[in-house]
FIKOLZA-1660 file (N, C-alpha, C; in steps of 0.1 Angstrom, whole numbers, plus 5000, padded with zeros to 4 digits):
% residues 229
   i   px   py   pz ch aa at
   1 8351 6439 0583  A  X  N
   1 8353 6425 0577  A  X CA
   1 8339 6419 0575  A  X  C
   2 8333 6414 0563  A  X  N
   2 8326 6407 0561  A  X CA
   2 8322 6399 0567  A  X  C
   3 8309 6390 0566  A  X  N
   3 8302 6376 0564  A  X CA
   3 8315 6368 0559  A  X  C
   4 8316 6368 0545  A  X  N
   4 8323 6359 0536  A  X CA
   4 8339 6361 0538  A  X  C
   5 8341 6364 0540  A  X  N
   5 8354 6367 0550  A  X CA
   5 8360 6362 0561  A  X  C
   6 8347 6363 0569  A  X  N
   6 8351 6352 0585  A  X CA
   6 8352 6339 0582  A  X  C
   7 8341 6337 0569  A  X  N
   7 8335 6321 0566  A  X CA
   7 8351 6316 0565  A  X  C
   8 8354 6324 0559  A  X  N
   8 8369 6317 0545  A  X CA
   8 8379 6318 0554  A  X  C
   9 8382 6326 0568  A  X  N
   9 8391 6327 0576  A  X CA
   9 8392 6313 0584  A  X  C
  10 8376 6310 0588  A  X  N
  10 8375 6306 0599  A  X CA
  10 8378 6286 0591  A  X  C
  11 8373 6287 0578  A  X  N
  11 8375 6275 0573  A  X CA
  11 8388 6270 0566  A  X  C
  12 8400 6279 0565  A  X  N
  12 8409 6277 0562  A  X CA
  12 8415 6271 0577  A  X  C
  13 8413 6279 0585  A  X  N
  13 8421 6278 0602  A  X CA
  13 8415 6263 0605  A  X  C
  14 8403 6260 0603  A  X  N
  14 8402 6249 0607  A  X CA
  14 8406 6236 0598  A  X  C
  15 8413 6240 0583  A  X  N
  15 8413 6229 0575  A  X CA
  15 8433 6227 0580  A  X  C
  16 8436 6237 0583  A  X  N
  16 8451 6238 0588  A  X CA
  16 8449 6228 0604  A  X  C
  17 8439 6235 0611  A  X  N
  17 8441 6229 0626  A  X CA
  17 8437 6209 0621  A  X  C
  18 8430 6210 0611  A  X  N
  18 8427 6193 0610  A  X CA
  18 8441 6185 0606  A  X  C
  19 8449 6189 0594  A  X  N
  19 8461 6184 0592  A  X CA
  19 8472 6186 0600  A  X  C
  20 8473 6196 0609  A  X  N
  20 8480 6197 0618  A  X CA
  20 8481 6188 0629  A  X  C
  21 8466 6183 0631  A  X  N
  21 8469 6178 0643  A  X CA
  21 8467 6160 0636  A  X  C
  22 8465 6159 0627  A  X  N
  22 8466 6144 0619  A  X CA
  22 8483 6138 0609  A  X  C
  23 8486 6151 0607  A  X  N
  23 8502 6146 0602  A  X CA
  23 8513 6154 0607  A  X  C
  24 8519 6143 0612  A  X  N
  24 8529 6154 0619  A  X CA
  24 8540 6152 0610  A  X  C
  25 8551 6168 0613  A  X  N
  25 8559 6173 0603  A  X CA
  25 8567 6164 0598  A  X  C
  26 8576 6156 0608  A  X  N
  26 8581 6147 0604  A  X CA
  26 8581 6133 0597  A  X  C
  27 8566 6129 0600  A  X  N
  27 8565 6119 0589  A  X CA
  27 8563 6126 0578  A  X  C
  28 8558 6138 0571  A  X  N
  28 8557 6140 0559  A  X CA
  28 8571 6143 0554  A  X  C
  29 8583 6152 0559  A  X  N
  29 8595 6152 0556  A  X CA
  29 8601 6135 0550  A  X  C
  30 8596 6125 0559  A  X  N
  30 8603 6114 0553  A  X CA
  30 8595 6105 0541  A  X  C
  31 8580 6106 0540  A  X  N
  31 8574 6103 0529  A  X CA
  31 8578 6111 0516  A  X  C
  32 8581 6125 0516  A  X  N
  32 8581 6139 0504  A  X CA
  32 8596 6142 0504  A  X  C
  33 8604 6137 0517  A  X  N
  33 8616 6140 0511  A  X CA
  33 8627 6135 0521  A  X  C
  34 8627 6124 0509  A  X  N
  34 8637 6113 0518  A  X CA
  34 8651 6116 0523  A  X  C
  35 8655 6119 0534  A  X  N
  35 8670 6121 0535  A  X CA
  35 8680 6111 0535  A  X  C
  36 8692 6120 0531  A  X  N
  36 8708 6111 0527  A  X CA
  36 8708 6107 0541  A  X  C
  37 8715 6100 0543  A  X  N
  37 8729 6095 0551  A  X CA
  37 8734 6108 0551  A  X  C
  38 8738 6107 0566  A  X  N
  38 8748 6119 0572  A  X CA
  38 8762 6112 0574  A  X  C
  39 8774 6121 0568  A  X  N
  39 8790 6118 0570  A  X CA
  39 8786 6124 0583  A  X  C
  40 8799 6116 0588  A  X  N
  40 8802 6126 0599  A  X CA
  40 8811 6136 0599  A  X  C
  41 8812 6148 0606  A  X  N
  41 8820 6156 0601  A  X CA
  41 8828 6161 0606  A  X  C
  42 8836 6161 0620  A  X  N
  42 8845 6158 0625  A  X CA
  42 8844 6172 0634  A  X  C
  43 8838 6178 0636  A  X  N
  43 8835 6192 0636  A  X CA
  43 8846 6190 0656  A  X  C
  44 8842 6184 0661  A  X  N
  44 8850 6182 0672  A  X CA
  44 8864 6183 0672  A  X  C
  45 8869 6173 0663  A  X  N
  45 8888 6175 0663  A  X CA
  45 8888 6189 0655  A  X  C
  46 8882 6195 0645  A  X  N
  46 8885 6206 0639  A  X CA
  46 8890 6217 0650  A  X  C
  47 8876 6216 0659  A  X  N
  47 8873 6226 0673  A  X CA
  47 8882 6230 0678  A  X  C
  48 8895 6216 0684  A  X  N
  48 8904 6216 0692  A  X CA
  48 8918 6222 0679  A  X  C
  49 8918 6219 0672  A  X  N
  49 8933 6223 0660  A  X CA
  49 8933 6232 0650  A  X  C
  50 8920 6244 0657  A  X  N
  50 8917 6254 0644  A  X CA
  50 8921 6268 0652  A  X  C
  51 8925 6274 0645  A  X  N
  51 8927 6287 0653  A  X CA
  51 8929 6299 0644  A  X  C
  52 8925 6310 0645  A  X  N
  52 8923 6326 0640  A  X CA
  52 8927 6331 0644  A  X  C
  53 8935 6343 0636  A  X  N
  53 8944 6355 0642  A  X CA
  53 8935 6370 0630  A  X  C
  54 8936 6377 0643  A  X  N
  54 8924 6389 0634  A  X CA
  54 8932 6395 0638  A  X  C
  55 8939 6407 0619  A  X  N
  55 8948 6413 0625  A  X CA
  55 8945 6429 0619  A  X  C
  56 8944 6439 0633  A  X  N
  56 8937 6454 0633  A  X CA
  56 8947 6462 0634  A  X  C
  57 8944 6478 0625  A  X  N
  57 8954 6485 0628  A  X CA
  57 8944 6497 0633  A  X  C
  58 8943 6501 0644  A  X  N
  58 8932 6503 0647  A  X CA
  58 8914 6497 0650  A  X  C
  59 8911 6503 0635  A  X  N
  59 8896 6503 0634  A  X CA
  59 8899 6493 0615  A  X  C
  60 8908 6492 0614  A  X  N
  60 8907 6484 0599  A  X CA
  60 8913 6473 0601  A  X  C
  61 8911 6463 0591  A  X  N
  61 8911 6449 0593  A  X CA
  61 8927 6448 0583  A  X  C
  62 8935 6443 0592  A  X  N
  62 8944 6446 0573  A  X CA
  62 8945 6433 0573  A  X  C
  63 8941 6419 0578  A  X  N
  63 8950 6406 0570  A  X CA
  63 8936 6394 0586  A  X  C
  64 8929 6387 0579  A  X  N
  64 8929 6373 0586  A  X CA
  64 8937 6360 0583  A  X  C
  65 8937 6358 0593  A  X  N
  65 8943 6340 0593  A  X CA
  65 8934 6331 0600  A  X  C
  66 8934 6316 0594  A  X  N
  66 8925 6303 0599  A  X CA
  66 8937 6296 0598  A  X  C
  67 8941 6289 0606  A  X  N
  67 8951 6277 0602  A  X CA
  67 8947 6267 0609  A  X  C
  68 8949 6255 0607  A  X  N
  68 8944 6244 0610  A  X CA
  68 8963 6230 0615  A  X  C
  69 8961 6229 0625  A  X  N
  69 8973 6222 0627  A  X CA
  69 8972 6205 0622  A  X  C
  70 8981 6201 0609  A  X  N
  70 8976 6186 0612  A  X CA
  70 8983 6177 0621  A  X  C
  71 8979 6178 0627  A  X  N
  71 8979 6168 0639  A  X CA
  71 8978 6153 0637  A  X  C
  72 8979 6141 0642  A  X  N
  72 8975 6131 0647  A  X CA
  72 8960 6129 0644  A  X  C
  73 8964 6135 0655  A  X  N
  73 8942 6137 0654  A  X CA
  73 8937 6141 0646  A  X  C
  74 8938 6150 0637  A  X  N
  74 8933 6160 0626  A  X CA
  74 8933 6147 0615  A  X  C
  75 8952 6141 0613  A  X  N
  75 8952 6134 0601  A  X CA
  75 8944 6119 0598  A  X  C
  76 8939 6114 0614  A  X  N
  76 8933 6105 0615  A  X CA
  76 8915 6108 0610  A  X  C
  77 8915 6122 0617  A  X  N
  77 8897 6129 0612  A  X CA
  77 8898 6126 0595  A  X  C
  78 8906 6131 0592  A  X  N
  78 8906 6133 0575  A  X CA
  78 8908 6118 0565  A  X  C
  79 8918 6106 0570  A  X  N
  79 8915 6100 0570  A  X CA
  79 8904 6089 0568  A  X  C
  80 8893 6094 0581  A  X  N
  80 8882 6085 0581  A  X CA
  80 8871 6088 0574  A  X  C
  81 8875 6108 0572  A  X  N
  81 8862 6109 0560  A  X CA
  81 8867 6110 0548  A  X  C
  82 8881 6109 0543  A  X  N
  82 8882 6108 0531  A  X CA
  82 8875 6100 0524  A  X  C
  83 8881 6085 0533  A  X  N
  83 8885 6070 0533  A  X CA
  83 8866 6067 0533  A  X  C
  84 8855 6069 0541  A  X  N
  84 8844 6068 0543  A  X CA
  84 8835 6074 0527  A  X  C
  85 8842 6087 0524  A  X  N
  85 8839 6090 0510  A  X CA
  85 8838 6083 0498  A  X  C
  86 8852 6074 0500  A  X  N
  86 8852 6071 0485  A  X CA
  86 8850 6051 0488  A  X  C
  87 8847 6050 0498  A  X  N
  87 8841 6035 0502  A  X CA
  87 8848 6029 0503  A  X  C
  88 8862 6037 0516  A  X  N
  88 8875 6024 0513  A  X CA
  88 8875 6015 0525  A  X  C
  89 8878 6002 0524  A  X  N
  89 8877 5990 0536  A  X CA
  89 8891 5998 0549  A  X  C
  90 8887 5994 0560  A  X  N
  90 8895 5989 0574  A  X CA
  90 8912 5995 0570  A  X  C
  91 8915 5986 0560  A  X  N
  91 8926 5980 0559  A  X CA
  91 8935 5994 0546  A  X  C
  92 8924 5998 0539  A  X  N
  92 8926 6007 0528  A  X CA
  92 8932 6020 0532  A  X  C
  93 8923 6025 0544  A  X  N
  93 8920 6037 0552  A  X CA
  93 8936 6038 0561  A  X  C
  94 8936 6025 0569  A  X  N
  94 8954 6027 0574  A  X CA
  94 8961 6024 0570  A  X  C
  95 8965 6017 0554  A  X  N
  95 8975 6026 0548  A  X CA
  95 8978 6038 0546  A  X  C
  96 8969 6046 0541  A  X  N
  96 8969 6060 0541  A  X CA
  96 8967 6065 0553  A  X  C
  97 8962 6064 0563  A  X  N
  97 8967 6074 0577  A  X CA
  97 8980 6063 0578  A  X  C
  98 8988 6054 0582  A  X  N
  98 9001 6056 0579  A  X CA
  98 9009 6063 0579  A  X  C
  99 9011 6064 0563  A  X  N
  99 9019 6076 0556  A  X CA
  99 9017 6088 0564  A  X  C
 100 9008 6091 0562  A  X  N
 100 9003 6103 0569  A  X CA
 100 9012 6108 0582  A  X  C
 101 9009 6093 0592  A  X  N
 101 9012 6098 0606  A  X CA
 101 9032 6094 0605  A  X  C
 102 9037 6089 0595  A  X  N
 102 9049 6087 0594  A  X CA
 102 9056 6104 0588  A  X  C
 103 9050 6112 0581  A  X  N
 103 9050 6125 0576  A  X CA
 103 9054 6132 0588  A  X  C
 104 9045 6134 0599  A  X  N
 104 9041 6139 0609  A  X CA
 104 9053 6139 0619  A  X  C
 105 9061 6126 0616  A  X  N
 105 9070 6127 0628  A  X CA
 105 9083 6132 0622  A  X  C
 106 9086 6141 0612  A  X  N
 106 9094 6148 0606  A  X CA
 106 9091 6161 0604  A  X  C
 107 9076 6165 0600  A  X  N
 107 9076 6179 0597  A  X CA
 107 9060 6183 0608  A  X  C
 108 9060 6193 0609  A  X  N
 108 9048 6202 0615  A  X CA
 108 9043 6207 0605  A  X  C
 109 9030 6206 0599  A  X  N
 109 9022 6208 0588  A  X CA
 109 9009 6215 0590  A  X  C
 110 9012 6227 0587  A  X  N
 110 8990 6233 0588  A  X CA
 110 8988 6237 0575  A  X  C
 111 8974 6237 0578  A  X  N
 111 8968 6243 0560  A  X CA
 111 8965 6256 0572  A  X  C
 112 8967 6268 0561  A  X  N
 112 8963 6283 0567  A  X CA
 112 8954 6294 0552  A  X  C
 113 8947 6296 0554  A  X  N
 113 8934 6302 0550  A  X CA
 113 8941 6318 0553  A  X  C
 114 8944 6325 0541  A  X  N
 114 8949 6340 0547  A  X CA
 114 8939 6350 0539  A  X  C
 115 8935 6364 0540  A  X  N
 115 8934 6373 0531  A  X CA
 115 8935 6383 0538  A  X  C
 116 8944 6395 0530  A  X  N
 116 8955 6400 0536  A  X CA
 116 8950 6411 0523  A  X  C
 117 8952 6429 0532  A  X  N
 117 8945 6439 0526  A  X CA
 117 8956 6446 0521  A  X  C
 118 8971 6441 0522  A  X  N
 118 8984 6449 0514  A  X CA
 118 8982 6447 0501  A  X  C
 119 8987 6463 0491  A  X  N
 119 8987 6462 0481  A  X CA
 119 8997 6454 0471  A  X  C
 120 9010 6450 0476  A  X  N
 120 9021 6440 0469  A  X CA
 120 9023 6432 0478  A  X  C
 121 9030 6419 0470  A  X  N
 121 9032 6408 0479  A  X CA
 121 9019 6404 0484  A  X  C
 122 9009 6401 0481  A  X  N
 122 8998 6397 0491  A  X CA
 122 9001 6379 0490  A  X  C
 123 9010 6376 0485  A  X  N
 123 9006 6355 0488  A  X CA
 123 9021 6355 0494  A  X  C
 124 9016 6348 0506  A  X  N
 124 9031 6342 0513  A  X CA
 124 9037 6334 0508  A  X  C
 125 9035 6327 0498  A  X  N
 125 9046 6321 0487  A  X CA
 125 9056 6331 0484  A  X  C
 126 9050 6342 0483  A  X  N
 126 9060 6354 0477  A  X CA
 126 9077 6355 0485  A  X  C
 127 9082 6357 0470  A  X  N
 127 9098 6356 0480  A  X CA
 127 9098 6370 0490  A  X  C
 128 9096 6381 0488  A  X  N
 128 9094 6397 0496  A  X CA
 128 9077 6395 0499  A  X  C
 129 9073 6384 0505  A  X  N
 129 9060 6385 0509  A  X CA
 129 9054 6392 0522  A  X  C
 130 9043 6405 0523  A  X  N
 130 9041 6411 0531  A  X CA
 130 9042 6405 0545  A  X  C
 131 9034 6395 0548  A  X  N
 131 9033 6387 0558  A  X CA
 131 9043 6374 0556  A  X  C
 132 9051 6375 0568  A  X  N
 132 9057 6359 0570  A  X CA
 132 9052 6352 0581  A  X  C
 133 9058 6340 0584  A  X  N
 133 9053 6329 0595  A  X CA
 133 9063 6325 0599  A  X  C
 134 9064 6320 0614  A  X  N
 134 9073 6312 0617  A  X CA
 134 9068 6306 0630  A  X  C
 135 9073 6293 0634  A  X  N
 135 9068 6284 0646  A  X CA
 135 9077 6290 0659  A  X  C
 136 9072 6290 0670  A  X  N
 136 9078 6291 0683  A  X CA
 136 9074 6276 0689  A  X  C
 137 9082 6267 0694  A  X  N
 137 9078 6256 0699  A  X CA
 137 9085 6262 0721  A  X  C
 138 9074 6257 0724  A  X  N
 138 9077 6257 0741  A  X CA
 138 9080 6274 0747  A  X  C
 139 9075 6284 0740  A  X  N
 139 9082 6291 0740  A  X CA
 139 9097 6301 0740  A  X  C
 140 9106 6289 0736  A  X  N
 140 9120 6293 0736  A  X CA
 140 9123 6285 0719  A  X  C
 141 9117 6276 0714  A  X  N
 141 9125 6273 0698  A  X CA
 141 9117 6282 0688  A  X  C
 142 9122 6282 0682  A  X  N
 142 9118 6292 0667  A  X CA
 142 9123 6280 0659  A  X  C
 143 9112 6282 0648  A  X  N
 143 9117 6277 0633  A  X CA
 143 9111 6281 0622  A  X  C
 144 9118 6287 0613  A  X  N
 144 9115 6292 0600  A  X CA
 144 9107 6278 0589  A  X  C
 145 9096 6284 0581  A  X  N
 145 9087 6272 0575  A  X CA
 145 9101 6264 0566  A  X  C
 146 9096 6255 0559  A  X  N
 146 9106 6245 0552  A  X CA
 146 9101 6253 0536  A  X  C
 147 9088 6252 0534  A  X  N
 147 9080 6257 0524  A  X CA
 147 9069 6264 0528  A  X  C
 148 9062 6276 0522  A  X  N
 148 9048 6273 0521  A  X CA
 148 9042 6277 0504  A  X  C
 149 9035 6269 0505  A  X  N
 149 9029 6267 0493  A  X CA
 149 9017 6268 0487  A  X  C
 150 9010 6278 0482  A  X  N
 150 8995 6275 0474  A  X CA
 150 8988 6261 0472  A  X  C
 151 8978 6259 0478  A  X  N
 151 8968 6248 0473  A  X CA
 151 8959 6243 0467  A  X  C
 152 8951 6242 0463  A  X  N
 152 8936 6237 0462  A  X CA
 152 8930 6229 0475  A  X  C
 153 8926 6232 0482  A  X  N
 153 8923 6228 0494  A  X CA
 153 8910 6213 0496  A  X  C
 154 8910 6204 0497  A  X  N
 154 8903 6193 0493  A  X CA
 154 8891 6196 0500  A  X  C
 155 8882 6189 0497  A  X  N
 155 8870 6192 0506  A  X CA
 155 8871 6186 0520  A  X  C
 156 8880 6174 0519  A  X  N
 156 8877 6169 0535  A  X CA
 156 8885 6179 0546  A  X  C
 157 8891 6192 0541  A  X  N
 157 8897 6198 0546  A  X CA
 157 8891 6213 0551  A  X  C
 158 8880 6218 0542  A  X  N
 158 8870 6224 0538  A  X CA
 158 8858 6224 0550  A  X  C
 159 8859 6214 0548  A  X  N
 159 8846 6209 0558  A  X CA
 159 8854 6211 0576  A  X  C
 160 8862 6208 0574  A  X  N
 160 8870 6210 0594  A  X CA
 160 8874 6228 0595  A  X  C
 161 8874 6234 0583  A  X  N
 161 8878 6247 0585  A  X CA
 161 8862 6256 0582  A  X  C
 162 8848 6249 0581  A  X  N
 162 8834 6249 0582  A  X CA
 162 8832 6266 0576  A  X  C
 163 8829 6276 0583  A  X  N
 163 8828 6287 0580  A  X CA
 163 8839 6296 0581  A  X  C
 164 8846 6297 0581  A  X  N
 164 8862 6299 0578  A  X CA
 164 8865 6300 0567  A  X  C
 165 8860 6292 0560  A  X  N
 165 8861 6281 0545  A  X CA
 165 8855 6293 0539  A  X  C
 166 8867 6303 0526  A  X  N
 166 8855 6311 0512  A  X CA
 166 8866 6311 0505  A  X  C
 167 8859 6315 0492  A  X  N
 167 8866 6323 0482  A  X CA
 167 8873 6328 0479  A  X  C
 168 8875 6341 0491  A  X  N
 168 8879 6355 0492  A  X CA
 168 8897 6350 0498  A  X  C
 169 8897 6337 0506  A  X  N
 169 8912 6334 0508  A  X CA
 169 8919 6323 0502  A  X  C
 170 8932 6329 0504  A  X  N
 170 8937 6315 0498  A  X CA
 170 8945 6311 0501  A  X  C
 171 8944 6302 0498  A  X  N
 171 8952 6286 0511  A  X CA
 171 8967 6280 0510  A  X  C
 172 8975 6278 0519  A  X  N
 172 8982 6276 0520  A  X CA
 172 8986 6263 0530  A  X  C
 173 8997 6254 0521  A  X  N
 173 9002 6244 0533  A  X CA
 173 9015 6250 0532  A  X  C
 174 9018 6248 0547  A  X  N
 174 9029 6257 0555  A  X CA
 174 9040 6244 0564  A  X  C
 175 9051 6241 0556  A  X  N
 175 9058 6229 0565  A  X CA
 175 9065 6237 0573  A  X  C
 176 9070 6232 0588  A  X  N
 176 9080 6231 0592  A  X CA
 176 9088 6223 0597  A  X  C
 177 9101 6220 0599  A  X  N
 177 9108 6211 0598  A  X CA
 177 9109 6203 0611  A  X  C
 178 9112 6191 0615  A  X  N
 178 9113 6183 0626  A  X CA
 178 9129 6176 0625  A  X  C
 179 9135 6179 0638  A  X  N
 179 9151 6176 0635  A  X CA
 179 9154 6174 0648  A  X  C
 180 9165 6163 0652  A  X  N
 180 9173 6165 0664  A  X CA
 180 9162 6164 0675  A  X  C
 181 9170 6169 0687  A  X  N
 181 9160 6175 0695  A  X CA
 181 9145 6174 0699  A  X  C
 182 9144 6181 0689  A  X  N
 182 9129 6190 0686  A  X CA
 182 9122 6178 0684  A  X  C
 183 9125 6168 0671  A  X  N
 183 9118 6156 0670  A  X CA
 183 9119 6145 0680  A  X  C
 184 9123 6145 0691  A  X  N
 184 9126 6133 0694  A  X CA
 184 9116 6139 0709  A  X  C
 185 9118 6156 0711  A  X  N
 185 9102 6153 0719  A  X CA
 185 9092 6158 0719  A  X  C
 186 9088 6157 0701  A  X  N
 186 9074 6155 0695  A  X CA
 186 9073 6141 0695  A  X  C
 187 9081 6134 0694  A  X  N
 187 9077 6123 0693  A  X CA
 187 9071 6116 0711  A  X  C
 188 9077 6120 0718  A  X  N
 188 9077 6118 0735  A  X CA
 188 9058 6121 0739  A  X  C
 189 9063 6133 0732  A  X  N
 189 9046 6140 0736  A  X CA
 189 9053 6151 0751  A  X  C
 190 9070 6156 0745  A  X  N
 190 9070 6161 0754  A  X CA
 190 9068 6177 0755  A  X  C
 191 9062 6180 0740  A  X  N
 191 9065 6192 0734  A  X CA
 191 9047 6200 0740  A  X  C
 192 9048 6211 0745  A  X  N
 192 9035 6210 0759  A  X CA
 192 9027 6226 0748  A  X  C
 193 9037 6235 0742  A  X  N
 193 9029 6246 0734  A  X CA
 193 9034 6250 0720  A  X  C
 194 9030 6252 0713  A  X  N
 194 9030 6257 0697  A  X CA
 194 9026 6265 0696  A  X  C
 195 9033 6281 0688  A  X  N
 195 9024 6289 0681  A  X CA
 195 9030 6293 0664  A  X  C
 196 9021 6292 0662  A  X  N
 196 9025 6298 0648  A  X CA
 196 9017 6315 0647  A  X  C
 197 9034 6323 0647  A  X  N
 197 9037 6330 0642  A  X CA
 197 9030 6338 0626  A  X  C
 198 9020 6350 0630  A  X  N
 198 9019 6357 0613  A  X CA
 198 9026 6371 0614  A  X  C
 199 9036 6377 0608  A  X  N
 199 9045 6387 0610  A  X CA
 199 9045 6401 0596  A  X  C
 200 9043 6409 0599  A  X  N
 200 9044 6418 0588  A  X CA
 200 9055 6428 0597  A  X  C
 201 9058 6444 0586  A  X  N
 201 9067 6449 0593  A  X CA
 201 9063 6457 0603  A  X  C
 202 9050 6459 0603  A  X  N
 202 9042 6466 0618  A  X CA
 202 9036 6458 0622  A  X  C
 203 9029 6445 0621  A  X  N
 203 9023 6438 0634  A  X CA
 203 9024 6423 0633  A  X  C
 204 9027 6422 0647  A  X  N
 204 9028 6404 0648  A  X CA
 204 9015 6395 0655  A  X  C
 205 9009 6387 0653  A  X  N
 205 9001 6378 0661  A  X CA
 205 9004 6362 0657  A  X  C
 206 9001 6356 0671  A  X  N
 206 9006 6342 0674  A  X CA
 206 8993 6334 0674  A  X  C
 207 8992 6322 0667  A  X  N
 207 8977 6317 0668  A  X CA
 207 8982 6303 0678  A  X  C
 208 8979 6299 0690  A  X  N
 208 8987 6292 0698  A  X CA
 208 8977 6279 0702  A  X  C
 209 8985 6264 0706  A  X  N
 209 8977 6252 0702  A  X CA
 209 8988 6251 0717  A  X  C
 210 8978 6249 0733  A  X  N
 210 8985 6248 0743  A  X CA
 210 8978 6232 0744  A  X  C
 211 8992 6218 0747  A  X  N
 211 8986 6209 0748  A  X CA
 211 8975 6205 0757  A  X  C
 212 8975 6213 0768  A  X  N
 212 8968 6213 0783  A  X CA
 212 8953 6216 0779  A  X  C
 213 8953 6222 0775  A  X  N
 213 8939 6229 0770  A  X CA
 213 8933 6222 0758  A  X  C
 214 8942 6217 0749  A  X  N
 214 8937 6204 0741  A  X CA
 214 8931 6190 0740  A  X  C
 215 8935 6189 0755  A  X  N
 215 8931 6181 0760  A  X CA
 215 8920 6177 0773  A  X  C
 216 8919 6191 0775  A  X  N
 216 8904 6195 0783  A  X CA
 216 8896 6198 0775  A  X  C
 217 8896 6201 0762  A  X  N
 217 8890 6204 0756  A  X CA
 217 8878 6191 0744  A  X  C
 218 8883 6176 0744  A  X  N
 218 8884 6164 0743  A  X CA
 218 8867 6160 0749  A  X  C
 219 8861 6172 0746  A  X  N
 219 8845 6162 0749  A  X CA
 219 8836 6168 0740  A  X  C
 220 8827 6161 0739  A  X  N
 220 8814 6163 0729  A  X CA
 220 8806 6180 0728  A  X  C
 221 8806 6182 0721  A  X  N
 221 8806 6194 0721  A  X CA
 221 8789 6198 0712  A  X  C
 222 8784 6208 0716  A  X  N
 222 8769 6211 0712  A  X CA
 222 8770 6220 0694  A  X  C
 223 8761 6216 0689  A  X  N
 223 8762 6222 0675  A  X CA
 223 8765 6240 0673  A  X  C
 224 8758 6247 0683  A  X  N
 224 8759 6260 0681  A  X CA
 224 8777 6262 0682  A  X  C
 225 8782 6255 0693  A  X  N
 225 8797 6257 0697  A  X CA
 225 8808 6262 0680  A  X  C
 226 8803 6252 0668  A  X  N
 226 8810 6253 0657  A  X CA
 226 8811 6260 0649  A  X  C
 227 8798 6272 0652  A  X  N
 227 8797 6283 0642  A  X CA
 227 8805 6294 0646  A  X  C
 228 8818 6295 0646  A  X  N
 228 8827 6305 0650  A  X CA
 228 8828 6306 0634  A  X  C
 229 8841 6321 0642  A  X  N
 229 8843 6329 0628  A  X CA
 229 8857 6328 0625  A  X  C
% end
């Protein structure tokens, strides 16, 4: 290595150690590049009402599921960032959770994210659809969906299902029915486990929302926590 070489080493390192130690990183991020306002993103209620079923036959992957339960909680998340989105007042925002939570006390509703490696029938819309669904409430009720249906999945919905959320699946809202009984202790808060049911003719998995654990689960939670798969 040269004379002129160390010079140019030694005077770059010292023109870096001068700005280095005269501007720090952060004021120049907010002088050169002013940031938005941050939504909030609910990434917490999602945490507690999101759940994956990975389904192997062996060593091959033949079908994932993401479903998202809307809940109370979920429809009130969605609510506040819709409603925050499009700049609506106090008063705007609970009419529409409302509705919402009046919905709720008649049917059990998830959005479910599938993609499924069968060659026919691959959309659960399908009347002979590879995979079906069905609810087990408390362990002993069963109930068959009311509908399920193809979506376009909205973004405030997008955003609680974070990296879950692609292209490659497609989305489904999946009702099931609230009646008798069954509604009167959902409505109680007496109803303690849920699973929703994904069923083909060789394999079954249950993606399950235990209240007990939903509600230990009810604290602030650290950023790395939300990058599940």
């Amino acid at each position: 290595m040269n004379i002129m070489t160390i010079m140019r080493n030694s005077l770059l390192v010292g023109v870096l150690g001068f700005y280095a130690g005269c501007l720090k990183y952060h004021d120049l991020v907010k002088s050169e590049f002013p940031q938005s306002k941050t939504q909030p993103d609910k990434h917490d209620v999602a945490y507690r009402y999101r759940r994956t079923a990975l389904v192997y036959d062996v060593f091959q992957t033949k079908a994932i599921f993401n479903a998202l339960w809307l809940s109370d909680e979920v429809r009130t998340a969605y609510v506040d960032v819709y409603g925050g989105k499009r700049g609506m007042d106090e008063q705007a925002k609970e009419e529409v959770l409302k509705r919402l939570l009046e919905e709720n006390k008649h049917w059990l509703n998830f959005y479910v994210l599938a993609e499924m490696n069968d060659k026919t029938y691959t959309s659960l819309s399908d009347k002979y659809a590879s995979w079906t669904l069905f609810l087990t409430v408390d362990h002993d009720k069963k109930i068959v969906p009311e509908s399920i249906k193809e979506v376009d999945l909205e973004p405030e919905y997008q955003l609680m299902f974070a990296k879950t959320f692609n292209l490659f699946k497609t989305a489904y809202l999946v009702k099931f029915p609230l009646k008798g009984e069954l509604a009167d202790r959902y409505a109680r808060g007496a109803i303690k486990n849920i699973q929703l049911v994904v069923s083909s003719t060789y394999k079954e998995r249950a993606m399950v929302w235990d209240m007990d654990e939903i509600a230990q689960t009810k604290k602030v939670l650290k950023d790395e926590d939300f990058y599940w798969c």
